[in-house]
N, C-alpha and C positions, 0 to 999 in steps of 0.2 A: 344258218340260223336266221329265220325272219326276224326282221326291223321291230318294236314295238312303236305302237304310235299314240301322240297325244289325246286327250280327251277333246280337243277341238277337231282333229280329223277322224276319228272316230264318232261325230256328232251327228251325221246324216245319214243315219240306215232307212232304203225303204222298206216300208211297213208292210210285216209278214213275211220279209224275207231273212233269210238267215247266212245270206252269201253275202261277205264285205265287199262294200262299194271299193273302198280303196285296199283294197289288198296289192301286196307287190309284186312286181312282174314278175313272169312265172313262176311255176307252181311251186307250192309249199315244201320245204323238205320233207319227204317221204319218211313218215314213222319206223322204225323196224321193227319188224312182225318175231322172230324168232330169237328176240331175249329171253331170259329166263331169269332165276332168283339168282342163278348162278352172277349179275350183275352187282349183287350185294356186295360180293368180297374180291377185292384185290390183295396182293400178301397183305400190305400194311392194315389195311381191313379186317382183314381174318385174325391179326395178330389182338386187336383190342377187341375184336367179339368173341373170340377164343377167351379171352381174358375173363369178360364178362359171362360166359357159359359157366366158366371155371368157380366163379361166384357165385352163380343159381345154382349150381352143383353141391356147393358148404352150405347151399340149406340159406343164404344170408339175406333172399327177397323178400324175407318178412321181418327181418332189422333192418337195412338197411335200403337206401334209397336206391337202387341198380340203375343202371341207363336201361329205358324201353320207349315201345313207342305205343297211342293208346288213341287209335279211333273213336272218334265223338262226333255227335251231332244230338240235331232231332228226329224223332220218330218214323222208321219211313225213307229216311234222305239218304239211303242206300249205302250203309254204310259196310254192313254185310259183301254186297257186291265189290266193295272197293277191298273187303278183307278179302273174299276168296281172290283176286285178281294178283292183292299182293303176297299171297301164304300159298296157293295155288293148293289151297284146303276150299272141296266145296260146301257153301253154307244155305242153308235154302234164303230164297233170295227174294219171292212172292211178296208183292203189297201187305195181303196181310197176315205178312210175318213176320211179326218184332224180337227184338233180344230180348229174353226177359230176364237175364241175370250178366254178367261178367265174363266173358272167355277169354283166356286167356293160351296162348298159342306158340308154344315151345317148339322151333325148328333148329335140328340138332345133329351137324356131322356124324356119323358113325359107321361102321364096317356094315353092316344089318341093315334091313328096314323094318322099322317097326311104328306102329303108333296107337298108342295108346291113351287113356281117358278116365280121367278122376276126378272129383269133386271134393273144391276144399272149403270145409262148411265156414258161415259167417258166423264171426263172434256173437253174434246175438243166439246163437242157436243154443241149446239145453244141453247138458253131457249125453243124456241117452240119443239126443238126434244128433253130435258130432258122432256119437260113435257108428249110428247107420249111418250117416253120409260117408264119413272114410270110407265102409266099407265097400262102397261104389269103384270097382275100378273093371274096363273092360280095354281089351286088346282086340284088335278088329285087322281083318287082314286088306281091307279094301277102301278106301273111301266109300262107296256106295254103301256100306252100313252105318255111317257116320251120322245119318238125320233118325234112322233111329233107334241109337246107342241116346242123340241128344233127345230123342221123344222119353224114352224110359229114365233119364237124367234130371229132366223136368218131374216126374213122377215119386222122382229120390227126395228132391225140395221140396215138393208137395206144392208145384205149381202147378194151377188148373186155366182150362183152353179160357179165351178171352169170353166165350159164352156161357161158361160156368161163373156162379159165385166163389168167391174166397181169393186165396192168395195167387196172384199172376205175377207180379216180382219177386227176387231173392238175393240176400246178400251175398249167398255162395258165389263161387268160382268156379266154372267149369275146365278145367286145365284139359288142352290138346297138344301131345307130346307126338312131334312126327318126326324120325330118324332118319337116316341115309346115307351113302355114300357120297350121293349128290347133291347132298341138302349144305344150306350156307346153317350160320347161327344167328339164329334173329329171333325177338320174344316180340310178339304183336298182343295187343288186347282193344277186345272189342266190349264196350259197356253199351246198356241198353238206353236207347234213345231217350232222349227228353219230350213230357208229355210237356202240352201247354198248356191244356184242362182234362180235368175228372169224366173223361166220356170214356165212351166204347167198350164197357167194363172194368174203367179204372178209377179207383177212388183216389180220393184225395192223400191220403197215406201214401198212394204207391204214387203219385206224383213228387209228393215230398223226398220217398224211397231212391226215385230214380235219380233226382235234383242231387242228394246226398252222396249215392256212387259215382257219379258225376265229377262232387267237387274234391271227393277223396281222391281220385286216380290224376285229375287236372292237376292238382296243386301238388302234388309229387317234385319238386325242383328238379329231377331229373328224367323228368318225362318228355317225349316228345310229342306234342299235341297234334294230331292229325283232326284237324276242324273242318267237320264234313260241313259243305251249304249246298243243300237243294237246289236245280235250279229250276224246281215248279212255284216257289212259291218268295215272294221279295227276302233276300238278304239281312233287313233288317228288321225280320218280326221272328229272325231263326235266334235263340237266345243264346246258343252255344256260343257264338262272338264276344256278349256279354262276360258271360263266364270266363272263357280264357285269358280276356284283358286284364280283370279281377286278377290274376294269378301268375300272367302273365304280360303285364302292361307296355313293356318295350317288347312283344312280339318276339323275344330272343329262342325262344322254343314251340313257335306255332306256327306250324306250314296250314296254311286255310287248301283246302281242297274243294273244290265246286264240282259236284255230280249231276247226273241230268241232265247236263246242257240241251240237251234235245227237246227240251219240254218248257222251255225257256219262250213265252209271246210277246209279240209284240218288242217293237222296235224302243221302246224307253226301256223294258225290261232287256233286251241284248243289253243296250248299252250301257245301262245299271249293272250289269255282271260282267263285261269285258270291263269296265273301269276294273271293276272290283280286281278280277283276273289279273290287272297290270299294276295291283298294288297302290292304285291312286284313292280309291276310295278310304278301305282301311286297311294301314300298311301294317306290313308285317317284316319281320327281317328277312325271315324263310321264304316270304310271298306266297304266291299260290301256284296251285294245279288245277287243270282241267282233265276230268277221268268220263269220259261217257259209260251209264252201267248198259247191261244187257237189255235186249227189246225184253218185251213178254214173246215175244214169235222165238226170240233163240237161248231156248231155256236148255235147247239138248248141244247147242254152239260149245264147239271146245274151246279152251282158252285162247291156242292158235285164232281160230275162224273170231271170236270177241274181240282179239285184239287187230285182228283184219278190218269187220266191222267198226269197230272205233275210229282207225286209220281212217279210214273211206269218208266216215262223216264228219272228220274234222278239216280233214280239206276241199272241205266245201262250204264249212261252215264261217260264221262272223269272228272267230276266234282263232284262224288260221295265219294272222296278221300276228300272233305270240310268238315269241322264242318259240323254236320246235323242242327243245327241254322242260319246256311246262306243258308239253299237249302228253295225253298219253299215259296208258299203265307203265310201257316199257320205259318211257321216259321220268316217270317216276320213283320207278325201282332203281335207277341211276342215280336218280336225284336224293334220296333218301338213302343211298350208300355213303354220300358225301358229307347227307348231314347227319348220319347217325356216325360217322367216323370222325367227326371234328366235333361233332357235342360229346364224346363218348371221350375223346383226345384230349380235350377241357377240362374233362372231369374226373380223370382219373386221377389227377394231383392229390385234390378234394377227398374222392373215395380212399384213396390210400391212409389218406391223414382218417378220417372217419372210421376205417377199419382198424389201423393202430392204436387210435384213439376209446374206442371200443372193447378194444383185446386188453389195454392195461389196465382201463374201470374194473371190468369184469375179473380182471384176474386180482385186483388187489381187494377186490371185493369177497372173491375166494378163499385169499390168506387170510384175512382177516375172520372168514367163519372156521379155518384147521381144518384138518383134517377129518374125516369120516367119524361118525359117531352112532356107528349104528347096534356094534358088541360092546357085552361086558369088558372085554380084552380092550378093544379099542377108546372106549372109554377112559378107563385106566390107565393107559397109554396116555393120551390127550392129558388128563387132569395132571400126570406125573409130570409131561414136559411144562402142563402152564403151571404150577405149582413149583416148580423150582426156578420159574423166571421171575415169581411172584416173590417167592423165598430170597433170592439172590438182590434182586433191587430195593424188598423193604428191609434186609440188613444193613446194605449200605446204606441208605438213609438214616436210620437209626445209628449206627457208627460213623453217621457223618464224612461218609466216603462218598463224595457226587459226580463223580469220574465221568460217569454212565450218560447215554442219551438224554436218559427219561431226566436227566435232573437240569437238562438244559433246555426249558420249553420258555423261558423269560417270565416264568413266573418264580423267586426266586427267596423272598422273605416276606410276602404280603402274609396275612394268616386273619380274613376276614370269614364271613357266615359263605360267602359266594365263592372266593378263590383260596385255596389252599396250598401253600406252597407244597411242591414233592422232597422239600429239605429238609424232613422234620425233625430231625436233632437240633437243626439251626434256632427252629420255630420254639420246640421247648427252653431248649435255654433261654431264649428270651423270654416269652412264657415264667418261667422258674426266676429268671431275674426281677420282674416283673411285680412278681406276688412279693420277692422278698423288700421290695421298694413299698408295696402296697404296705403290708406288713409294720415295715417300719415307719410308715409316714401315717397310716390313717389305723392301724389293728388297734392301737389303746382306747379307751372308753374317755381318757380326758387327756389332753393336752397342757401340761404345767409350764406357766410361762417361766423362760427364763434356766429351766433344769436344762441340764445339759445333756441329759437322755432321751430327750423329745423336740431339743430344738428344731424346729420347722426347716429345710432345704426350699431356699429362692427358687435353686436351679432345676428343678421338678418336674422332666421330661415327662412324665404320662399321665398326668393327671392333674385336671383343673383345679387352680387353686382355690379358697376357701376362705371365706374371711374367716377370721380368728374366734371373731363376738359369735358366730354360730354356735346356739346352741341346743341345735340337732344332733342327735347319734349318728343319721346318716343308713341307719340299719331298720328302718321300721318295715321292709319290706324282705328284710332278712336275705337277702341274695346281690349280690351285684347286678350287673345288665350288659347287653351289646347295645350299644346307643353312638350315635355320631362325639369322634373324638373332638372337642373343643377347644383343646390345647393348640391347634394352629402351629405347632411343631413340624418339620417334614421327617424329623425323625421317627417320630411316634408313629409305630407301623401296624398296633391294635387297635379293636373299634370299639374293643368293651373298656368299660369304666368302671372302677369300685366305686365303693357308697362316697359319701359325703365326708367329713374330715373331721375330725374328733369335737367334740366339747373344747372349749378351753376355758382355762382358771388360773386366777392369778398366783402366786403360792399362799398369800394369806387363805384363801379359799381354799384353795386344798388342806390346808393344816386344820382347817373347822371340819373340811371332812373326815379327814384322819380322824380328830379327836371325836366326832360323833360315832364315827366306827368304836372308836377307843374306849365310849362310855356303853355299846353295846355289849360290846365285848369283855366288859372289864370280871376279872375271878379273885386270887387270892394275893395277885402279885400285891405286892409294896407298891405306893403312891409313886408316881414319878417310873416305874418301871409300866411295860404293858404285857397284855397275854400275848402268849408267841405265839398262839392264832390265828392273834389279829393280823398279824405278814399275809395269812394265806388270805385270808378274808377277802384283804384289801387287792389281792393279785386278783383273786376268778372276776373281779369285778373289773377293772382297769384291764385286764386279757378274755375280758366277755366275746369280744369280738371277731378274736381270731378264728373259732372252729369254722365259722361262715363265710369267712377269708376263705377258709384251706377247701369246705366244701365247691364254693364258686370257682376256686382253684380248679378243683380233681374235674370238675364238671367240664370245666375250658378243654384243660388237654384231652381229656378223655371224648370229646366231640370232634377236637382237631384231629383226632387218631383216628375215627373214625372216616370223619372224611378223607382223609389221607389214604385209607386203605381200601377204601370206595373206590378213588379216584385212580388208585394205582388197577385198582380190579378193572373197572375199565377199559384201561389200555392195556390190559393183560389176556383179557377172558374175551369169547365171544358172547355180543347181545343174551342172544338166546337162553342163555343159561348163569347171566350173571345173577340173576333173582336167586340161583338153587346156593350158588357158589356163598351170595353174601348170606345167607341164613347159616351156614356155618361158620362164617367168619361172625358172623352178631353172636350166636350163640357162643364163640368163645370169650369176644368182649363181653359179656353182660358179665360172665364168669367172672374174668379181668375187674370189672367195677365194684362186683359183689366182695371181691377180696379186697379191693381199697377201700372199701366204705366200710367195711369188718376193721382194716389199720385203722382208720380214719377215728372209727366209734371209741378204738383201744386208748387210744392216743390223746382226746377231747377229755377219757373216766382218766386218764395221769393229769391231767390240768387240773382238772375236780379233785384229786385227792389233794391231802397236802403236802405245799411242794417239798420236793428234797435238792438238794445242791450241794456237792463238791467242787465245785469251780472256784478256785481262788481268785478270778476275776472278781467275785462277787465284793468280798473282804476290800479288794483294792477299788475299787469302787465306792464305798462307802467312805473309806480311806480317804480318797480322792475330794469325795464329796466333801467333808471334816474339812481335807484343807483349802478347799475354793472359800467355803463356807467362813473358816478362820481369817483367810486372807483378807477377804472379802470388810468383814468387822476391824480390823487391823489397819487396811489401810483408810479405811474413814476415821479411826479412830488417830493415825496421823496427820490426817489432813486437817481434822478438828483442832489439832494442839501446835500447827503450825502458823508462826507469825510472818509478815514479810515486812523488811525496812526499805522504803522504796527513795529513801535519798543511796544505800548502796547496793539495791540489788541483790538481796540474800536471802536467808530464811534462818528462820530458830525453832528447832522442835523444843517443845517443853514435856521430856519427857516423863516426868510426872503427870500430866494434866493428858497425856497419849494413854499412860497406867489407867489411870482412874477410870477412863473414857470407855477402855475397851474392857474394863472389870465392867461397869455399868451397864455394855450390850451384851454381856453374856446372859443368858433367858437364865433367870433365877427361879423361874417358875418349872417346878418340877412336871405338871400338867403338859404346856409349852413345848419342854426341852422332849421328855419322852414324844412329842406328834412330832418332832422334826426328826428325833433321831427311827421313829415309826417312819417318815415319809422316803429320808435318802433309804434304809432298807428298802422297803418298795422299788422305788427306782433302781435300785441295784439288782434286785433280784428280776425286775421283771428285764432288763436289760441282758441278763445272763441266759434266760428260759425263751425270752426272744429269738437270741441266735440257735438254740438247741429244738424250738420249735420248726423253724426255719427248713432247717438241714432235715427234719424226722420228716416232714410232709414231702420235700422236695426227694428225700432219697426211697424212707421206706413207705410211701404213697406211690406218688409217681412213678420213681424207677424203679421200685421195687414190684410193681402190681399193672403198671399201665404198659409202660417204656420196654422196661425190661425183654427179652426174648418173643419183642412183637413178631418177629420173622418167623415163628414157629406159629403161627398163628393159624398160616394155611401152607403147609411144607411139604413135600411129598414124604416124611413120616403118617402125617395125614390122612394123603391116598393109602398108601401100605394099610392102613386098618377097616378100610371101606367093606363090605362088603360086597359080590355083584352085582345084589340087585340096588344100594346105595348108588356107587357109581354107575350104572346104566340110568338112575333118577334124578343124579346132579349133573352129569353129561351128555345122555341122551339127548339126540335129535326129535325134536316137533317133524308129525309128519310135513308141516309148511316146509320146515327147515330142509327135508329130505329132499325135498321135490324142489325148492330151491337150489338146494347144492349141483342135484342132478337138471335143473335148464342150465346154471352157470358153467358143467363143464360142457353140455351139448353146446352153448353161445361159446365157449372157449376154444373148443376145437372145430367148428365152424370157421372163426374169425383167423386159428391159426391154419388153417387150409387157405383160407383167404389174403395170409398175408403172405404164405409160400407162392401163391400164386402172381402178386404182384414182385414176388423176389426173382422170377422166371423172368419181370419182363426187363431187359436189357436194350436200351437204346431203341426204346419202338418195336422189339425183335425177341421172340421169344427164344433162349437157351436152350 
């Protein structure tokens, strides 16, 4: 191997000569003329390009990134010559004949020889021109028909000569598939040079076009950049350098290639391009090659007699002072063994993870859309198994059996507009507790201070307290709301708030109201008695409030039920067809709500009539109230008639003057006495019809109409009555959806070809 030498003894070439002044004593090592591609693969070699064949074979070069390698330059800078030298496929090779689309070049072990030629259209093309360019395929038995199979290939793109107008570049892909028994595995691609202005036929577009193919195939991370430079014209006006650093800026996948050398003047230029050649100028990790292309005299030179000719003029030339590894085709295809075996050894870790990585997306992306959906039958099929998964987890929910996956996502008692917990028996009962808190804290129309049927609770977890002197109803808007909770509780886990908080009145007040009710009201009774009327009168008004409790009630859960079933449909059904799925599940809630708000209406005309009660609570209630109320006058009435002597610390009831006291607070006023014994009625009765209100909303509302047998809602009873063409219109396939299904199982069995094939390789060593 020749010495390399620094840029200081490489400084003095004389001018026009092309033989190094300082070259080392005797001659150069001799090139060898009868390598072949067969220098591509040693076992370990063959074992990761096999590898790699094995993958273009799954079809996987247009998902995924494959190891290849991708000839580039400028326009001209013989890049062609450098592809036929390394594919030992001939390409025309004429000045003026440029690449004008992509080719790409399949060399490929096999029993046969065969080679074959296809074109694979560019995404930008129309469905009707992919479908003529597929139909482009030709099998040729010779190289010699090869330039034109690609003149009539050009003609398939509707690419015209550089002297016509219209289109001269193409996104397509000219694929060249050459077989053998003697062939290595190797994927070469040639893209069409880089213009540097809109001349010679070419517009600005197809500048743009070529810049574009360019940087698609460069930036590939697992390409290997073969970076052609000229050497007619300075190094650094070739843009291709530009671009690859871009993409490639440590140089870890770009061997620069220098062609031409022969056409290389003057002595600043040598020695501008042997720097370059030794990596000084701009390095690379790969470094460089020096490839001399074909004269124009030896256009009929076999590859042999080319690579003779090469030999001959590199050892004579200013660049025979290089490793004898960087001169040379032969010595390239050496070279480029090595490094497509250790780029290729790098990356397989990578590609492995990539392909796996790939295979489980796509396959969980699969499960998630089921099974085939294209029959009646199949359909049915599909709806019956997701309808009893649907069936099975909103039962448990509803029976408050959470065992299951679905009820462990960490969402677990929230129950706002946004998150819904999947616990919803949990959710209603509090919900149902809830209302009956509302209920009894804010449903009365006034608030009587001091009764013991309305005494206000300090301890008032859900709802903001209220001063007492309010007086607002609270209901002018007739509904409750979702509105940010106030109470600063952590317990408080809803976001809606009932109205505002009753009237309040002291009981003097109340009793004027009573009695004004009482002079409304008044019929044939006796003075001092009142019309048994007046009870009811006095209830629909002090129970005004509830219907629009119970309504804002049924509305809550029956929204949260919704969501809840939404939410379960979701994780149940696929995308595609959850729209079809939830119109039958709405259509049975409306039904659901139409029959609660049927109890709801029934239940509001029992409030309006007048009330009836058998509850002996009621009786004892009043009871009750008599003797707070007795006690109450009794013990003032001893504390009135008690004396204290405070030389011994005692006391004297005078009970006479205790008699007299508590005779004189008994209400002697017949008017008086009836509004009191008018008001504890009230309170007793609304106190009685409270809890029995309670219990009718929360049981024959709710769980009778909402709650109740939600699981049957979408069952496979359900399916069983569908008809064909029903189910083929709630479970059918979108043609998207079909053609969908069908790339994911082509990507699926692709990638698992691809992963069988990485399971073959064993310690470097193929099984």
């Amino acid at each position: 191997m020749a010495d390399s030498v620094s840029p200081r003894e490489s400084s003095s070439l004389p001018s026009g000569s092309i033989t190094p002044i300082d070259s080392p004593t005797g001659p150069v090592q001799d090139i060898a003329l009868n390598t072949s591609l067969s220098n591509l693969e040693s076992k370990d070699q063959r074992v990761v390009l096999d590898l790699i064949t094995q993958l273009r074979k799954c079809g996987l070069s247009g998902d995924i990134s494959l190891p290849q390698m991708v000839v580039c330059g400028q326009q001209s800078s013989g890049k062609s010559s450098l592809l036929e030298a390394l594919t030992e496929v001939p390409f025309p090779t004429h000045d003026d004949v440029c690449t004008r689309y992509a080719t790409v070049i399949h060399i490929r072990k096999a029993d046969t020889k065969s080679l074959s030629i296809k074109i694979i259209p560019g995404d930008n093309r129309s469905g009707d021109e992919k479908a003529m360019i597929v139909a482009f395929e030709k099998s040729i038995a010779s190289f010699g028909e090869l330039p034109g199979v690609m003149e009539e290939a050009m003609g398939v793109m509707g690419i015209k000569k550089l002297q016509k107008s219209g289109r001269i570049f193409a996104e397509d892909v000219l694929s060249i598939e050459v077989e053998g028994p003697d062939r290595p595995q190797l994927t070469v691609v040639d893209i069409p040079g880089l213009i540097a202005t809109a001349t010679g036929g070419a517009t600005d577009e197809d500048v743009a076009l070529v810049d574009a193919i360019t940087d698609r195939y460069i930036s590939e991370p697992r390409t290997i950049c073969l970076a052609v430079v000229a050497g007619g014209s300075h190094h650094a006006t070739q843009t291709i350098l530009e671009k690859v650093k871009k993409v490639d800026p440590k140089g870890d996948r770009t061997l620069g290639i220098i062609t031409k050398p022969d056409r290389i003047d003057g002595e600043g230029s040598q020695r501008a391009f042997l720097e370059l050649a030794q990596n000084l100028d701009i390095h690379l990790k790969l470094g460089w090659h020096i490839i001399k292309n074909r004269e124009n005299t030896e256009g009929d030179y076999t590859l042999e007699q080319r690579k003779e000719s090469e030999a001959k003029w590199i050892s004579g030339s200013v660049f025979n002072i290089l490793p004898s590894d960087h001169l040379g085709i032969d010595a390239l295809i050496k070279r480029l063994s090595r490094v497509l075996f250790e780029h290729i050894r790098r990356e397989l870790p990578k590609l492995k993870a990539e392909v796996e990585g790939k295979l489980e997306t796509f396959e969980q992306t699969s499960k998630l859309m089921g099974k085939s959906r294209s029959t009646p039958q199949q359909c049915r099929t599909f709806l019956t198994e997701m309808s009893m998964r649907y069936y099975q987890t909103c039962k448990a929910a509803v029976d408050g059996h959470y065992e299951g996956g679905y009820f462990h996502q960490g969402v677990e008692y929230t129950s706002n507009e946004t998150t819904i917990s999947p616990r919803i028996r949990a959710v209603i009962q509090s919900l149902n507790i809830e209302f009956e808190t509302a209920i009894r804290k804010h449903g009365h129309k006034y608030h009587i201070a001091n009764m013991a049927t309305h005494e206000p609770d300090s301890n008032n977890r859900y709802y903001e307290n209220e001063e007492n002197n309010s007086t607002s109803t609270g209901l002018e808007d007739g509904e409750g709301s979702y509105r940010e909770n106030k109470s600063g509780n952590p317990d408080s886990i809803f976001d809606f708030q009932w109205p505002r908080a009753p009237e309040t009145m002291n009981k003097a007040d109340a009793l004027v109201w009573v009695q004004m009710k009482m002079k409304s009201t008044r019929g044939k009774e006796l003075v001092g008695n009142f019309n048994p009327l007046l009870i009811g009168e006095l209830f629909w008004e002090q129970s005004s409030r509830w219907h629009k409790f119970a309504a804002a009630h049924v509305e809550r859960v029956a929204s949260i039920c919704a969501d809840f079933l939404k939410n379960l449909l979701k994780a149940e059904c696929p995308s595609d067809m959850q729209d079809q799925v939830w119109d039958i599940i709405e259509d049975a809630l409306k039904l659901r709500r139409e029959a609660a708000d049927e109890e709801l209406a029934k239940i509001k005309e029992d409030l309006e009539d007048h009330p009836i009660n058998y509850n002996h609570y009621y009786t004892d209630t009043i009871t009750k109230l008599h003797r707070e109320e007795q006690e109450k006058l009794l013990t003032e009435a001893i504390e009135n008639a008690t004396s204290y002597n405070k030389k011994f610390m005692n006391a004297n009831v005078d009970i006479s003057q205790a008699v007299a006291s508590f005779s004189k607070r008994s209400n002697v006023d017949m008017e008086s006495y009836a509004s009191e014994e008018v008001l504890m009625s009230l309170m007793s009765l609304y106190k009685v019809k409270q809890k029995v209100f309670i219990d009718v909303i929360t049981v024959q509302v709710i769980e009778r109409h909402i709650i109740r047998s939600l699981e049957n809602i979408f069952s496979p009873l359900i399916i069983s009555d569908m008809a064909d063409e029903e189910a083929l219109s709630v479970a059918g396939e979108a043609v998207e959806v079909r053609d969908e299904r069908a790339r994911l199982s082509v990507m699926i069995g692709k990638l698992r070809e691809g992963r069988a094939a990485f399971g073959k390789l064993v310690g470097g060593r193929l099984r």
